[in-house]
N, C-alpha and C positions, 0 to 999 in steps of 0.2 A: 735557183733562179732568183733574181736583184728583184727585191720588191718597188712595185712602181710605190707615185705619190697617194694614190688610192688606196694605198694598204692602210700606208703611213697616218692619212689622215681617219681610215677607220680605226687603224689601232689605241693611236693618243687620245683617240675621241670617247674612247670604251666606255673608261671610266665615268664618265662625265653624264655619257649618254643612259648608262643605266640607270641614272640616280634621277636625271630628268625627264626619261621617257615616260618614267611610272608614275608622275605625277600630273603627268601634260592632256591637258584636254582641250577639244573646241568646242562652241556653242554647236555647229553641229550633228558631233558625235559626242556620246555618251564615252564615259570611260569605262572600259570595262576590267571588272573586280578583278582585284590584286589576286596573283597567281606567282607562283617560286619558278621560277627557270632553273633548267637543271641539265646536266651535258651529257647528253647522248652518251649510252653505255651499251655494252654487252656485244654480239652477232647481227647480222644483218637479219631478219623477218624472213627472209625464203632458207638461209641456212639454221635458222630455230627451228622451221618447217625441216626440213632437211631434204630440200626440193632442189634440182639443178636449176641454176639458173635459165639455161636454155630449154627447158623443158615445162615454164613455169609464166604466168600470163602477168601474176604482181605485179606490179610497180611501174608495168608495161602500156598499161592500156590510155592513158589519161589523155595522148595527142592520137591515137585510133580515130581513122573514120571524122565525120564533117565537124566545125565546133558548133556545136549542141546547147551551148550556157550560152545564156541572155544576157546582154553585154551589159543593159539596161537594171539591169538585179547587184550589179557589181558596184563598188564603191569605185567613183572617180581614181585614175591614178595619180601618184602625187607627183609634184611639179619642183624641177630641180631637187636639189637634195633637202627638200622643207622633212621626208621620212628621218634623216637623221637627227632633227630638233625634237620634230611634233611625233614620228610614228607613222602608223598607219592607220587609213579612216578602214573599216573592214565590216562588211554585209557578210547574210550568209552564205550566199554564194562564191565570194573571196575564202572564207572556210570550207569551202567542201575543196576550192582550187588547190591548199594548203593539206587538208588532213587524207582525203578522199577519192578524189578524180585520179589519182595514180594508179588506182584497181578496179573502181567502180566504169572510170570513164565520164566523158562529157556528160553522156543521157544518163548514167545511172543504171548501166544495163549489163557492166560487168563484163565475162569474159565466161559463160557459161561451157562446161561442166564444172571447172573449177572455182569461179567466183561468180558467185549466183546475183541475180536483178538485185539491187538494193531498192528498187523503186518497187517493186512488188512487195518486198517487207515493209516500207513504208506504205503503201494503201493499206494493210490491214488496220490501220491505226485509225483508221477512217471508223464511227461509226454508221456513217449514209453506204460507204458501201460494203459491209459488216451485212445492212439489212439483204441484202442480193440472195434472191431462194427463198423469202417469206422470212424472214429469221424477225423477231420482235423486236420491238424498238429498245426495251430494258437489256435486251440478251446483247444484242448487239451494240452497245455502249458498253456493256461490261467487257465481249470481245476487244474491244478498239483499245478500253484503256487496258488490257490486261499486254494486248500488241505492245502497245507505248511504251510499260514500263519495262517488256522483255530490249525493245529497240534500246533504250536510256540505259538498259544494262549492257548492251554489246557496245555501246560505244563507250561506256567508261572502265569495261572489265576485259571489252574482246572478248575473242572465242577459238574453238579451234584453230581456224586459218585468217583469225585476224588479230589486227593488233588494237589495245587499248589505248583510247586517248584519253588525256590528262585537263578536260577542257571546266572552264570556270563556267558557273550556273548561266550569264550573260551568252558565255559560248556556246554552247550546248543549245540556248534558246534559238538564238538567231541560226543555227545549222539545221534544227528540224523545221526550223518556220521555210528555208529554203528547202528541203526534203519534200516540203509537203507539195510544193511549188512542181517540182522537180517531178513528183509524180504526180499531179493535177488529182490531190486530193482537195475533193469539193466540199468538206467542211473542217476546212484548216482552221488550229486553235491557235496556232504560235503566231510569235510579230517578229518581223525582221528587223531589227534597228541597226543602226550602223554604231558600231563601237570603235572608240580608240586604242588601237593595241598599240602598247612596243615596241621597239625593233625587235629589240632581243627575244619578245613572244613570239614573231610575227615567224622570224629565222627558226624558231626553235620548233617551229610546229611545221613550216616548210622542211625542217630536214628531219625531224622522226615520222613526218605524214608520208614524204615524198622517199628521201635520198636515204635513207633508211632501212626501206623497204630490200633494199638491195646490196646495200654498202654497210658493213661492220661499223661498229663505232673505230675498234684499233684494231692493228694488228696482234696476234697472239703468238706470242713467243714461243719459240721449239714445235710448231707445227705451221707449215705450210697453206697458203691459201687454195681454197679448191679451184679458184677462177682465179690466176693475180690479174685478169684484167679489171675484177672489181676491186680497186684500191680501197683501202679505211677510207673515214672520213678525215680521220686523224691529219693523213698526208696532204688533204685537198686545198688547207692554206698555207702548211708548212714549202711546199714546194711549189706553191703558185699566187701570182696577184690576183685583183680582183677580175681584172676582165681575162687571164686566159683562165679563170675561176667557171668565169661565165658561157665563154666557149667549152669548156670540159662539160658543167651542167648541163648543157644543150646535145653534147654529144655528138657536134656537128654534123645533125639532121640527119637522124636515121629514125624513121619515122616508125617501122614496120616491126613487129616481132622477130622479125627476123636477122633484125639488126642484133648490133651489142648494146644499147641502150634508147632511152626513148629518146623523144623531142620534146624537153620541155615549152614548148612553143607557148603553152597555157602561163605561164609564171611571165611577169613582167621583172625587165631587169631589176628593178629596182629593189623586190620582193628577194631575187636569187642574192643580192648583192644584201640583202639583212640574214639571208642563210648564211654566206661568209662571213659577217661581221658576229652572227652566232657563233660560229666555231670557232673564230676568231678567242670571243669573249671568256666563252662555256668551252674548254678545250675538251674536246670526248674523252672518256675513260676506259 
């Protein structure tokens, strides 16, 4: 396929953009801490599991059911192409949209038996509601922070059926300050601030949160794919521009499990189009 002029002008712009994204800020959003980008590697997160696709809720859930995120919690979207200058302004709730909401869902409610409430792990972290059943007010503080630091471990080490994220001490803040939100824990400690990411962060955490989950970094040689309708991600710019990019990420609206793929209806174009300019950049490995 003939790359449009939208390729053209993300690709020339690569260079340029890496070197100024990462220094770019506005009054106001903070910047947040410097982080390495790094290109998508290995199997896709249900074939690590070694789960059929079709038999498997991952990566699946994120447009499930009414939208559930506060529109109002999210950072403004950006206006004409200012994300390829300046980045993205980004709350926590734009990071759960990014790392999260692909398995968790809107409300945080998962896809039980196989992927359990993440808002139920997040109340424990509560010590008010820690105290429920007489529990002491010392015991149950200890409870909440001992929650905290098991949560702060699953999300930078993962777990059996999750994957680890790679998020900078900024990002990690503003994702549990939305968590806390998220489950209407009533003595939240964290602040939501809105930070300036990257493109190249912003892409990079949309396709190992999101397109990742289900899509190999590459192909592997001398073995067969088990689904080929889940392409690498390797192929996703080599054989297409940005908008039928955008049309394939969406999956042209198959909204159900039961489809082949979700609807990313949550991700705003502009977000899907710094996932291309990701892979773009960062070629997978």
């Amino acid at each position: 396929m003939r790359p449009n002029s939208s390729f053209h002008v993300l690709l020339g712009m690569a260079g340029r953009l890496l070197a100024l994204a990462a220094v770019v800020s506005t009054p106001a959003a903070a910047a947040s801490a410097s982080a390495e980008t790094t290109s998508a590697t290995g199997p896709s997160w249900i074939e690590h599991l070694g789960r059929p696709y079709d038999a498997s809720a991952l990566g699946r859930v994120g447009a499930l059911g009414p939208e559930q995120q506060d529109a109002l919690l999210q950072a403004p979207a950006p206006t004409g192409g200012t994300w390829l200058r300046e980045g993205f302004a980004v709350r926590g709730a734009d990071l759960y949209r990014f790392t999260c909401r692909a398995c968790h869902g809107a409300a945080g409610v998962g896809s039980p038996p196989e992927i359990r409430p993440l808002v139920d792990v997040v109340r424990t972290t509560s010590g008010e509601l820690q105290q429920g059943g007489g529990t002491a007010a010392e015991v149950a503080s200890r409870r909440a922070a001992a929650a905290e630091q098991l949560l702060r471990h699953r999300i930078a080490e993962g777990g059996p059926a999750m994957p680890a994220f790679d998020l900078t001490a900024d990002e990690e803040e503003i994702l549990l300050a939305y968590l806390e939100r998220l489950a209407s824990v009533p003595d939240p400690r964290h602040r939501d601030d809105t930070l300036q990411m990257p493109v190249d962060r912003v892409g990079e955490r949309i396709v190992k949160g999101t397109c990742q989950i289900c899509h190999a970094a590459r192909a592997q040689a001398g073995r067969p794919a088990k689904d080929p309708s889940l392409v690498p991600l390797e192929t996703m710019t080599s054989t297409a521009a940005v908008r039928p990019f955008l049309a394939l990420a969406r999956h042209q609206g198959k909204p159900s499990r039961a489809g082949r793929g979700p609807q990313l209806t949550y991700l705003r174009d502009a977000e899907l189009e710094a996932a291309y300019f990701y892979l773009t950049a960062y070629p997978p490995k």
